[in-house]
C-alpha positions as CSV (number, residue, x, y, z in Angstrom):
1,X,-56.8,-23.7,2.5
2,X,-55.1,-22.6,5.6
3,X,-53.3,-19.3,5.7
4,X,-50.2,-21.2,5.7
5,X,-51.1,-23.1,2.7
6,X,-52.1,-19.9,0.9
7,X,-48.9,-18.7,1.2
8,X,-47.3,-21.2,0.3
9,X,-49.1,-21.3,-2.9
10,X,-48.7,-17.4,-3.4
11,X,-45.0,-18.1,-3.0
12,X,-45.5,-20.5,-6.0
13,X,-47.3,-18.4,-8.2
14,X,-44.6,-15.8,-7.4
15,X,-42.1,-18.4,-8.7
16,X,-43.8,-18.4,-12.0
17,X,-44.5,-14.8,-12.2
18,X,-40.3,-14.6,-11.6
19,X,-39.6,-16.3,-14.9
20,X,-42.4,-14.2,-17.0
21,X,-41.1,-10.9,-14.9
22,X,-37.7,-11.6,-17.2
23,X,-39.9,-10.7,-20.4
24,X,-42.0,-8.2,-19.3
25,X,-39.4,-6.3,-17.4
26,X,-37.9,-6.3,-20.7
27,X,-40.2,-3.9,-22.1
28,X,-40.0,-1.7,-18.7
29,X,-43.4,-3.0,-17.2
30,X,-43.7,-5.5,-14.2
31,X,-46.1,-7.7,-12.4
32,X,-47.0,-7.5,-8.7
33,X,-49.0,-10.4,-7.1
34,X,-51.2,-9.1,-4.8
35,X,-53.7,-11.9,-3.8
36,X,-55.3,-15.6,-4.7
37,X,-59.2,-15.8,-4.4
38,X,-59.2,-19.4,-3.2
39,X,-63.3,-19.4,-3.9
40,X,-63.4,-18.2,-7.4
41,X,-59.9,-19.3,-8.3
42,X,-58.8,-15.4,-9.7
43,X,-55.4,-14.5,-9.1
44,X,-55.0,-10.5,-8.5
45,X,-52.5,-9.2,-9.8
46,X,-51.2,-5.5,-10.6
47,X,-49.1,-4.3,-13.5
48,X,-46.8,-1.7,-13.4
49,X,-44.0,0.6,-15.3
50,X,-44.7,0.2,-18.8
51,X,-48.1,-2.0,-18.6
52,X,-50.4,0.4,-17.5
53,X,-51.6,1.8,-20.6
54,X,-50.1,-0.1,-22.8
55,X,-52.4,-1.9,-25.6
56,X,-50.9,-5.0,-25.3
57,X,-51.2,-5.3,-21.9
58,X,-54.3,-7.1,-21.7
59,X,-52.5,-9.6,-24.2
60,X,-49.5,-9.9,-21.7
61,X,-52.0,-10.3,-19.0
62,X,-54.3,-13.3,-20.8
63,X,-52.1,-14.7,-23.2
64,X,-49.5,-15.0,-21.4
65,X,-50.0,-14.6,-17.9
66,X,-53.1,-16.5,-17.2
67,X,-52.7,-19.2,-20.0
68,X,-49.3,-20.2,-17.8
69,X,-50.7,-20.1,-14.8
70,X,-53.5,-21.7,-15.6
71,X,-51.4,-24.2,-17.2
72,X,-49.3,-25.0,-14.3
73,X,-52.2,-24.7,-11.3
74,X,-55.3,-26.6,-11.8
75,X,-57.1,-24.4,-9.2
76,X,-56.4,-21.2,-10.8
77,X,-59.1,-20.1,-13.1
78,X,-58.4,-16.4,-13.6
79,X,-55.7,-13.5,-13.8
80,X,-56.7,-10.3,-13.1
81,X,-55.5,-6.8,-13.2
82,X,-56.4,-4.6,-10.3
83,X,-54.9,-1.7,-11.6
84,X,-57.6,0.1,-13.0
85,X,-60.6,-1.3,-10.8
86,X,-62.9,0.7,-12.8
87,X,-62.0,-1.2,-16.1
88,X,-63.6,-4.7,-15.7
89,X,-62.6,-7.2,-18.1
């Protein structure tokens, strides 16, 4: 994937996390993309405002977040939440 390509798929993801960002931002949180890992196929993400310490933020993060992107993009294996870097899930 070329660097253009890259962020042209970013830009995509972005789309998708536009229309989720509706019911997250909901409940005060939000979700920033920061990268795509083309060779494992995890998206990095980072959530914000109300997520971050929330209990059902790992539920907004898999359930919800990764099922639809994984849904949509056949090269996307994995969501994952940089926010805490010492918490691996």
């Amino acid at each position: 994937m070329t660097s253009d390509e890259k962020a042209e798929f970013l830009a995509e993801i972005d789309k998708v996390l536009d229309v989720l960002r509706e019911g997250i931002r909901m409940h005060a949180g939000d979700v920033e993309l920061i990268d795509f890992e083309e060779e494992s196929g995890r998206v990095l993400v980072r959530l914000v405002g109300t997520c971050v310490g929330c209990p059902f933020s790992s539920i907004t993060l898999k359930s919800g977040i990764e099922e639809t992107l994984c849904g949509i993009f056949p090269n996307i294996q994995e969501v994952v939440d940089v926010t805490n870097p010492e918490i691996v899930v």
